[in-house]
N, C-alpha and C positions, 0 to 999 in steps of 0.2 A: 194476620191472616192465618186461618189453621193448615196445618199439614194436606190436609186432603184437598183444600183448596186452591193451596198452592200445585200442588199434583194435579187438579181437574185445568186449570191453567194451562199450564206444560203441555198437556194432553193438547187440548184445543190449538193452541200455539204450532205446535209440531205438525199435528196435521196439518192447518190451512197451508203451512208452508210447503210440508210433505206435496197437496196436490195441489198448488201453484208450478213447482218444481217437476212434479208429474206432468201436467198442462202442457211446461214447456221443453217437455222432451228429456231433462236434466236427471234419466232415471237414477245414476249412482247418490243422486243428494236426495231424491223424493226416497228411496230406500233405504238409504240412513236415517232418515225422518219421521219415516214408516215405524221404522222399527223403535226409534225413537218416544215415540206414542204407544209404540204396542205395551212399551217399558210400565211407561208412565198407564195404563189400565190395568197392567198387572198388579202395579203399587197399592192402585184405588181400592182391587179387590183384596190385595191383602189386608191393607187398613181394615175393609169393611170387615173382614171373616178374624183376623188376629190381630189386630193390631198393630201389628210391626212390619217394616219391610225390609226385602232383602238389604245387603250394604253393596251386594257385587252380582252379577248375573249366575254365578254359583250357588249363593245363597237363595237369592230370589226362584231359580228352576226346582231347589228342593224343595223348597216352601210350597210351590205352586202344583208340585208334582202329588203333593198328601193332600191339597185344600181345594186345586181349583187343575183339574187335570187335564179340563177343554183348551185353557189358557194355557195352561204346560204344554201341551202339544201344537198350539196354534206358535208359542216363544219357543220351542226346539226344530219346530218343522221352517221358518225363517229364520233364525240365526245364524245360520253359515250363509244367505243374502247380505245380509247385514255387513259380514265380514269381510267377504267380498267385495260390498263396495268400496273399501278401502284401496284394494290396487289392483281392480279387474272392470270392466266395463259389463255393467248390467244392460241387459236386455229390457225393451217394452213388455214382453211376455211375463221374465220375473219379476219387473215392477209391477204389474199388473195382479200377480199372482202373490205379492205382495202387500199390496195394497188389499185385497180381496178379503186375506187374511186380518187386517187390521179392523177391517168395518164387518166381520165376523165377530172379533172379539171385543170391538166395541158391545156389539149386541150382548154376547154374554155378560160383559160389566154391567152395562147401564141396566139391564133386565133384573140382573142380581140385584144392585141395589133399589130396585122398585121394589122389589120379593120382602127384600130387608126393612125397607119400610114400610110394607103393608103388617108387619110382625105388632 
């Protein structure tokens, strides 16, 4: 299976689980999950535009911050959620507002790569 596939995989995987976990109330795991997915579109679109992905979330923000800066700011604006969920009790509001952001930046990926292959 190729890289991107295995990545569009991930992507789908995460989310359903992402809002199964949302559904049921479980915001701290639907927001790691979230952001989880948000990963894995960022990966897609750098594949699609460079070729390569980041190897760490440092690598990946600077990449994403010269190539694709809607997605940079959509992965810098939830990432201290993300973080958070680790040993803080997230809120429906920021799960929501997380979530929100993810099927935002869905749109810009999958959009991009229509773009990309109407080329």
């Amino acid at each position: 299976m190729a890289e991107i596939d295995i990545i569009t995989k991930n992507f789908k995987e995460y989310k359903e689980i992402a809002e199964y976990s949302f559904n049921k109330e479980k915001y701290n795991s639907a927001v790691t999950l979230y952001y989880k997915a948000l990963v894995e579109l960022c990966d897609i679109d750098l594949l699609n535009k460079l070729k390569v992905i980041g190897a760490n979330h440092t690598e990946r923000f600077e990449m994403l911050k010269t190539v694709s800066p809607k997605l940079f700011k959509i992965s810098s604006k939830i990432f201290r959620f993300y973080r958070d969920s680790y040993n803080k009790e997230i809120s429906q509001t920021v799960a929501e507002l997380v979530k929100s952001e993810v099927q935002n930046a869905e749109k810009i990926v999958f959009n991009n790569e229509k773009d990309n292959n109407m080329d």
